[in-house]
DRENMIDO-845062 format. One record per residue (C-alpha): x, y, z; residue number from 1. Coordinates in Angstrom, 1 decimal. Layout:
<atoms>
u,v,w,k
X,Y,Z,NUM;
...
</atoms>
This chain:
<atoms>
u,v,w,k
115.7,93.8,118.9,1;
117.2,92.6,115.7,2;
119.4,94.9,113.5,3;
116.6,95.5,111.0,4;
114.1,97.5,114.4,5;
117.2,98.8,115.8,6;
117.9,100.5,112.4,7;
114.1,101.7,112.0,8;
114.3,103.1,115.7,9;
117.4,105.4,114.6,10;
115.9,107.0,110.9,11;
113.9,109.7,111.4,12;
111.0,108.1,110.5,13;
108.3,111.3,110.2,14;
110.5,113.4,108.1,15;
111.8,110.3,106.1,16;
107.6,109.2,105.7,17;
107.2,113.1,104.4,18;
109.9,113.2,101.9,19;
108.4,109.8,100.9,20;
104.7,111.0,100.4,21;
105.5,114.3,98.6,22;
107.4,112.3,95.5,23;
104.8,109.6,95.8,24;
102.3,112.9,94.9,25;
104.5,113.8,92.3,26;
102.4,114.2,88.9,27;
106.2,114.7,87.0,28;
106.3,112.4,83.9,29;
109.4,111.1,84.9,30;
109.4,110.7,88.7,31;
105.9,108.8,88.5,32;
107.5,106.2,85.6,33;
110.4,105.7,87.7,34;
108.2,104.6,90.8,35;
105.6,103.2,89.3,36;
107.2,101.0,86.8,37;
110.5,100.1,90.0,38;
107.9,99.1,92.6,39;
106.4,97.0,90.1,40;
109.7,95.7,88.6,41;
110.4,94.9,92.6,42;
107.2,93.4,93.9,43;
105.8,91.9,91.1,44;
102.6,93.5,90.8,45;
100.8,92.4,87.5,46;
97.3,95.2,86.7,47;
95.4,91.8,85.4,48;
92.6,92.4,88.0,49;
93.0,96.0,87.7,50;
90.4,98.9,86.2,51;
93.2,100.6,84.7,52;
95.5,98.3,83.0,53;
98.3,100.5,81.9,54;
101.3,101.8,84.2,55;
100.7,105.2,82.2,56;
96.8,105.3,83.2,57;
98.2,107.0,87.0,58;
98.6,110.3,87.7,59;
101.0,109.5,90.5,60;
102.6,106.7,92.3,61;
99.6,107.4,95.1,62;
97.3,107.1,92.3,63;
98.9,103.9,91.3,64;
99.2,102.7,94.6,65;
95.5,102.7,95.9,66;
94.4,101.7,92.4,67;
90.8,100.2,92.1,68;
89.9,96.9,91.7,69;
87.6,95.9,88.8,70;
84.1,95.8,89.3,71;
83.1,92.2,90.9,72;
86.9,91.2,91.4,73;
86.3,90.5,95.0,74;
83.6,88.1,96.0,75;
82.0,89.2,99.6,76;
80.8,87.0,101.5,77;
77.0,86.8,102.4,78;
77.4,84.1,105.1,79;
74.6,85.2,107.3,80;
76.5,86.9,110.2,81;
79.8,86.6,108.5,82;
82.7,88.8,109.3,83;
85.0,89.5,105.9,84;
88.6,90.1,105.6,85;
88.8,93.6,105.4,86;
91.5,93.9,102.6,87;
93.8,91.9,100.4,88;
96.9,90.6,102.5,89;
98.2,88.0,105.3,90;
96.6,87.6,108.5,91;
98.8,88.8,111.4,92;
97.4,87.1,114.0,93;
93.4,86.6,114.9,94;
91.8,85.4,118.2,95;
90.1,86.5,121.6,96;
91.0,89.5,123.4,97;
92.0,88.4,127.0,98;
92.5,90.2,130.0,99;
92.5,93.5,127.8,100;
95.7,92.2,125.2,101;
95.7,91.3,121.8,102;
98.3,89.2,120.1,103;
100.5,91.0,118.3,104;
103.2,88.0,118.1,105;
104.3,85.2,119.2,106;
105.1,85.6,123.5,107;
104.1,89.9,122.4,108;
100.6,91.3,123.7,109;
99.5,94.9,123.6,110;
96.6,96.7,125.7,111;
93.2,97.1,123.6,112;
93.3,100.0,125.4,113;
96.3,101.5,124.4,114;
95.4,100.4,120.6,115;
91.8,102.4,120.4,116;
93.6,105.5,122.3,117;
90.5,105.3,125.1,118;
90.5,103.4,128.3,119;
86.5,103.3,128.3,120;
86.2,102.1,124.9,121;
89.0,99.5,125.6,122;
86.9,98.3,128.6,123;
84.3,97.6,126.0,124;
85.7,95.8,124.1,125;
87.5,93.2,127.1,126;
86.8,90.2,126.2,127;
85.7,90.3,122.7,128;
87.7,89.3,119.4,129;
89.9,90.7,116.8,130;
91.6,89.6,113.6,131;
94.6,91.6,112.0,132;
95.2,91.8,108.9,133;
98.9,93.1,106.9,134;
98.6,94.4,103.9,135;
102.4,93.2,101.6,136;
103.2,96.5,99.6,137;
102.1,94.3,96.5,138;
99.0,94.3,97.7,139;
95.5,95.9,96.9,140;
95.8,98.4,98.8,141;
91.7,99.8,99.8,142;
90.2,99.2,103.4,143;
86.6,97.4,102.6,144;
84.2,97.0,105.9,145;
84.3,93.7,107.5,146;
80.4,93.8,108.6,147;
77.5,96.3,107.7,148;
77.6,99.4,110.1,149;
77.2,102.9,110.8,150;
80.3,104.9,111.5,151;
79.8,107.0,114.5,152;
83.6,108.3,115.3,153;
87.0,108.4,114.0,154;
90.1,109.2,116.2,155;
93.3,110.0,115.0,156;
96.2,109.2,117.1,157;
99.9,110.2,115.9,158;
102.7,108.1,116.7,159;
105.7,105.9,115.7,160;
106.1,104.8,111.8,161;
107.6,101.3,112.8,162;
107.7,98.8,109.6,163;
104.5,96.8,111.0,164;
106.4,93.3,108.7,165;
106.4,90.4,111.3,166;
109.7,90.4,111.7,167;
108.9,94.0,113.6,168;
105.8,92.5,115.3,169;
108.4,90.1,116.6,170;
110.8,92.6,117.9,171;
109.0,95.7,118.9,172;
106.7,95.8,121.9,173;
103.1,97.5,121.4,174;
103.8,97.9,117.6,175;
100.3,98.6,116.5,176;
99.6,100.9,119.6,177;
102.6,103.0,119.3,178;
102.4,103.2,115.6,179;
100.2,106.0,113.5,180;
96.9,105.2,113.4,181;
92.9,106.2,112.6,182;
90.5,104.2,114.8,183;
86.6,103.6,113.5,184;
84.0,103.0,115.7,185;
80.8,101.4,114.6,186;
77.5,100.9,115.6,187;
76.5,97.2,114.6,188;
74.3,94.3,114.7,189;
76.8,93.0,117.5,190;
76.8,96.4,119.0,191;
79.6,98.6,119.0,192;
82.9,97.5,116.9,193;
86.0,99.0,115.0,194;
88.5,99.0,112.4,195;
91.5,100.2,113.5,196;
94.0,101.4,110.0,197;
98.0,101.6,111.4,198;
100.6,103.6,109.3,199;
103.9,102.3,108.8,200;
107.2,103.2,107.3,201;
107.3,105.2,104.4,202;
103.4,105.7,104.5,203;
102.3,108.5,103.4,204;
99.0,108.5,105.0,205;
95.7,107.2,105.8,206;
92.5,108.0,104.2,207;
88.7,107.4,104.9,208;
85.5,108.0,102.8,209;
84.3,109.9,106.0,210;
87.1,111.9,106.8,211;
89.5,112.4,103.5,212;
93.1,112.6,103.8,213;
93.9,112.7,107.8,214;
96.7,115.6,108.4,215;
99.3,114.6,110.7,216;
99.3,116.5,114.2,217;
100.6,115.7,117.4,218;
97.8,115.3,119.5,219;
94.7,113.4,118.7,220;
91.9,114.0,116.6,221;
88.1,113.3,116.8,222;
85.4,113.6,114.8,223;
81.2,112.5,115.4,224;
80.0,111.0,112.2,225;
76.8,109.2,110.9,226;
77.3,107.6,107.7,227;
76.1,104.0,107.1,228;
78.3,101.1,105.1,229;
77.3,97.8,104.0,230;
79.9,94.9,104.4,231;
82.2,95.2,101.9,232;
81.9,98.8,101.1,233;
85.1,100.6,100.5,234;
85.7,102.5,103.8,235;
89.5,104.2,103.2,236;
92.8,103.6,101.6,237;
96.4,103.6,102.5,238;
98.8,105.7,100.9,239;
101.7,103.6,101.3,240;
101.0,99.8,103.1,241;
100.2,98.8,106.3,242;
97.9,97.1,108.9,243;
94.5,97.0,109.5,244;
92.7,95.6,112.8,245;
89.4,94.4,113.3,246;
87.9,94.3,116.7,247;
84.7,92.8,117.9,248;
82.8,93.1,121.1,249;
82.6,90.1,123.5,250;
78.8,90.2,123.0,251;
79.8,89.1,118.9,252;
80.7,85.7,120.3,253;
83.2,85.5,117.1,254;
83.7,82.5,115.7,255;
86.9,82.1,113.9,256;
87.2,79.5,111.0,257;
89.6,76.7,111.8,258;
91.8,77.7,108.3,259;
92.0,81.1,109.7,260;
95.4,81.8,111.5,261;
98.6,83.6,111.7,262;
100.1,83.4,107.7,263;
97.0,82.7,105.7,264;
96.9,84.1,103.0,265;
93.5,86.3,102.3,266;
91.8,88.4,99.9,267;
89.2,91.1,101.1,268;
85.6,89.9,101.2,269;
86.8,86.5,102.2,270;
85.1,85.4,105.3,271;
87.1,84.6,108.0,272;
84.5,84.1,110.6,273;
81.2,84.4,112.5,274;
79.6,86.5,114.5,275;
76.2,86.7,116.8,276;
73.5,89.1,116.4,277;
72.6,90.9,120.0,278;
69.0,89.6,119.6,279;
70.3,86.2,119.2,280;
</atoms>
């Protein structure tokens, strides 16, 4: 490990992520200018494409952070059978799942498995496809769906708050399994899928339409659900940035486009691939 993971592996990293979230809450005059108007000083971030268009419009830096997009800013895409970046950011990696591992990096792999927090479910999914996509702290920061489906189970699983930056994908092993995460399982056209959102660093936490705010415990949570999304619907928000994961069954025959790879640059909506119906 480089200096930088060796550093992250000695902060406390929950208590540091909870000191973090409660002044990112913070509704004070003065603490919200100071964050709002630094991290945008830092990163750059310009509210052009923005409903509200003034730093002062946010209650909070969380309210700032997970700020909405203006209606029609995103274009999805209608390909028939198209899968859609499910957020604004830079693809991690994207590709087949073989003998049960995803790419996390370059010469790293981690267990399917181990990422969805089930052995059957990763069985399932052997085989099949994912794409992942990191989400730059300059980023819009919402969760859209990647394909139409109907949410059937979310599962909570604590863990580690690694940075999830390449330079850590590099450097730790099984970053995206060990870190904090919230797995969604659909039922689709291609038959079962999911989107997996991973916590980071500094995030304050993760956030579905389904579920609201997930509380942090230390064991793992579960919850049945039956709530319906079309592709491109807004499915959950980070508070602070991070990673999120498609993954596609075998049976989805994914198709990834040949200017989709590790570094491009992509905006949510945008298609990065296609899939197959089971009828066809």
């Amino acid at each position: 490990m480089n200096v930088f993971t060796t550093l992250q592996q000695l902060v406390p990293q929950q208590q540091l992520s909870k000191v973090a979230g409660r002044l990112a809450a913070s509704r004070h005059p003065y603490v919200k200018r100071a964050f709002i108007r630094g991290f945008a000083k830092a990163y750059g971030v310009s509210l052009g494409e923005y409903e509200r268009q003034s730093f002062n419009a946010y209650e909070s830096f969380n309210d700032f952070f997970t700020r909405e997009l203006k209606e029609n800013a995103r274009t999805i895409d209608s390909s028939a059978n198209g899968i859609v970046s499910p957020a604004d950011g830079i693809i991690s990696q994207l590709g087949q799942i073989e003998d049960h591992k995803l790419l996390q990096a370059k010469g790293r792999h981690y267990d399917v498995g181990q990422l969805l927090a089930d052995s059957e479910d990763g069985s399932y999914f052997a085989d099949g496809s994912f794409a992942t996509v990191y989400l730059a702290p300059s980023n819009y920061h919402r969760v859209h769906m990647p394909f139409a489906g109907t949410l059937t189970k979310t599962r909570y699983v604590p863990g580690t708050l690694f940075s999830v930056n390449n330079t850590t994908a590099e450097n730790v092993p099984d970053l995206f399994a060990r870190n904090e995460r919230l797995v969604c399982l659909f039922d689709t056209e291609y038959g079962k899928a999911a989107v997996v959102m991973v916590g980071a660093m500094i995030v304050a936490g993760i956030e579905t339409v389904a579920t609201g705010k997930i509380s942090r415990t230390e064991d793992i949570q579960e919850s049945e659900h039956d709530m319906s999304f079309e592709k491109g619907a807004e499915l959950g928000r980070f508070y602070l940035g991070s990673t999120a994961i498609v993954v596609l069954p075998k049976a989805a025959k994914a198709d990834w486009q040949d200017s989709m790879k590790a570094n491009s640059v992509v905006k949510m909506g945008q298609l990065l691939g296609q899939a197959k119906t089971q009828q066809a």
